[in-house]
Steps between C-alpha positions, in 0.01 A plus 500: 500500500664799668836614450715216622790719723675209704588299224758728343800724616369805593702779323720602833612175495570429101671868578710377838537116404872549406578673873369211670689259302827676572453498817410125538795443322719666788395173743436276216480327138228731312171330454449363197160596273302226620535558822362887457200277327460255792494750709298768309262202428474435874395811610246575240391136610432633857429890422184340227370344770514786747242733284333266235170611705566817446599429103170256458284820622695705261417304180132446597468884555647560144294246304133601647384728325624269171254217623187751529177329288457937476830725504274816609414402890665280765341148513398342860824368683780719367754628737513819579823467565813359639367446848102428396698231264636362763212431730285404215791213397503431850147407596380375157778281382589333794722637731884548470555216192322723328798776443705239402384345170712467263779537795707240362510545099578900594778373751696264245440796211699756719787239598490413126501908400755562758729220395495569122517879598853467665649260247383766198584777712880335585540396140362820312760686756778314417486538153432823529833569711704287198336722291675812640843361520598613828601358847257641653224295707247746465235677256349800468166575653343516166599185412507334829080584506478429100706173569209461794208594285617206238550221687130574678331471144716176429359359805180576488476364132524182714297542750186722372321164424550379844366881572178439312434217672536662848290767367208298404516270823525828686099629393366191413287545768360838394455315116260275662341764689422703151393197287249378819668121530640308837835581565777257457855569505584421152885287469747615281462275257164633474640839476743405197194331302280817592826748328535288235129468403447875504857661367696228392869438571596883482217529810748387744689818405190729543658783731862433407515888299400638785758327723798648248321851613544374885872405460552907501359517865851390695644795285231750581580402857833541513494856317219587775743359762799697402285843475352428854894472635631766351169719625473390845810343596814747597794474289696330736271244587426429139732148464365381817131635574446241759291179490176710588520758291640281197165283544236778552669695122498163368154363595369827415668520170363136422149639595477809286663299201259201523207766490642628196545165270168379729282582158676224296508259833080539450552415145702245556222339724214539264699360201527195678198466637322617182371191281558722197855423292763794493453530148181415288615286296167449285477873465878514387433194252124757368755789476790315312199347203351789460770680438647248268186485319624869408812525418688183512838666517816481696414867621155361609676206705733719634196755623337203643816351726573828600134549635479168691875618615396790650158368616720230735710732605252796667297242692537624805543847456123469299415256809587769724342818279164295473477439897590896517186602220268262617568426939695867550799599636419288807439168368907514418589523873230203656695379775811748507490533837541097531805563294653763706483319814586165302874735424535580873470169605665340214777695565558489844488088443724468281741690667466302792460132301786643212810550775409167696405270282864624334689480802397142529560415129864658491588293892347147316706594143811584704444178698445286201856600361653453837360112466664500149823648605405805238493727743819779444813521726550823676735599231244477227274678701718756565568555161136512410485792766750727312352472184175592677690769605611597130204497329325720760823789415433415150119605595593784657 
């Protein structure tokens, strides 16, 4: 699948998270971690929906030129590209539904990615904060982005088999295009049995390397973000660019970072719709006799793990090198310009969804304590504001 954008904090966010909650706190009890997931999950919920067309066409456009019978000249029905995809979805697939398969296993992934991804990214941050021993509320960028980057590869761990699945279910069409058979939308279950026939348990992960590469991309956007502002935008403006301006440096910033990591979102694709394992595991078990038949010494075994080691480890990057020697340069960027418009409007959603679907979840949380009598008195509150106040002299 594509780069998945909605379902995390974007790195202004992850970088601004700790003004908002101050300020909340000056009419209100803080919302608690869950909450940030609930709503995160919500709007990921809704933005998914929004542009899974648009991420459908993506992923067919990147796995093509995999599923050629001959890898040296374009086979009868391929898109051309992101619009020819869509009118060639359109009229041969039946209409509208069409863009939508595998709607409902991508939706619940993001809501489960977005969930897990605030409750990592809330508990890595706290311990981090312990970890420095101060009073302080807030991190550095550095670690607020490397605190980011982690808890994206813890949830994706989770949900990169739900990924695969969504994957498959997303070009199972053009599979049964390529092997000459009637189309029929295979289930999930068929999925699973398909994965596990072919790669085994570890198939379900196929992709999941490459995902630890795309956890950088909120980081690359915020760096991007910040030299935009400080390029375009007036010193005095700079803390408050406007809600125009802050959208245009940030969608752009998305765009030109997704078209950098976009290589290992291809590769990411192809593993998972590949039928091949990540790792050979006959040729591994070929390499390790023959090499015991040898020498069969601890130096030997060592030679031999450490080969297999760093065999695992440069999948992608040798996924992405043999695309580059054998398709070109090109073949790495099928469907880019899918991506780029998939970070304009991806962006622009979610900051519409983000601050309304929050808005309702802090009125419902502040009415549920109100029901339980939790709510604070105007002297707690009032306290809470002056320690707001503190902490941001202590930032300063």
């Amino acid at each position: 699948m594509a780069t998945v954008y909605n379902s995390q904090l974007d790195a202004y966010s992850l970088y601004h998270k700790n003004k908002e909650n101050s300020s909340s706190s000056l009419n209100g009890p803080a919302l608690p971690a869950l909450g940030h997931a609930l709503a995160g999950s919500t709007g990921a919920a809704i933005s998914n929906l929004a542009i899974y067309p648009l991420d459908l066409v993506i992923t067919r456009l990147q796995v093509q030129r995999q599923l050629r019978k001959s890898s040296s000249f374009p086979e009868e029905g391929e898109y051309e590209g992101v619009l020819d995809a869509f009118s060639q979805i359109y009229n041969k697939e039946g209409g509208l539904s069409a863009f939508y398969t595998g709607v409902l296993q991508d939706t619940g992934k993001s809501i489960v990615d977005s969930f897990l991804f605030f409750l990592f990214y809330n508990y890595l941050r706290t311990n981090r904060l312990q970890k420095n021993g101060t009073n302080t509320t807030t991190l550095p960028v550095l670690d607020e982005l490397t605190v980011g980057a982690l808890a994206g590869a813890c949830s994706k761990f989770f949900t990169t088999p739900i990924s695969n699945i969504v994957t498959r279910k997303q070009t199972a069409s053009m599979l049964s295009a390529r092997n000459s058979y009637p189309f029929a939308e295979p289930s999930v279950s068929d999925i699973v049995k398909s994965i596990r026939a072919e790669k085994g348990i570890q198939g379900f992960w196929s992709g999941y390397s490459a995902s630890l590469i795309l956890t950088l991309n909120p980081s690359i956007t915020f760096f991007l973000y910040e030299f935009f502002k400080r390029s375009l935008v007036p010193r005095a403006q700079r803390d408050d660019p406007g809600a125009k301006i802050t959208f245009f440096m940030a969608a752009i910033s998305k765009s030109i970072a997704s078209t950098i990591t976009y290589p290992f979102s291809l590769a990411k694709a192809r593993a998972q719709t590949s039928s091949s394992p990540p790792v050979n595991v006959d040729s591994a078990q070929e390499l390790r006799e023959d090499v015991y038949g040898v020498s069969n010494t601890s130096d030997a075994k060592k030679a031999t793990s450490d080969a297999e080691k760093i065999a695992r480890k440069s999948t992608v990057f040798a996924t992405i090198l043999n695309i580059y020697r054998t398709e070109g340069a090109s073949a790495l960027y099928e469907g880019v310009f899918g991506e780029i418009l998939k970070g304009f409007f991806s962006h622009g959603i979610t900051m519409i969804v983000k601050e309304s679907v929050h808005k309702l979840i802090i009125q419902a949380y502040y009415m549920i304590l109100k029901a339980l009598n939790k709510y604070p008195s105007p002297a707690q509150l009032a306290d809470q504001a002056g320690q707001a106040v503190s902490e941001g002299y202590e930032v300063v």
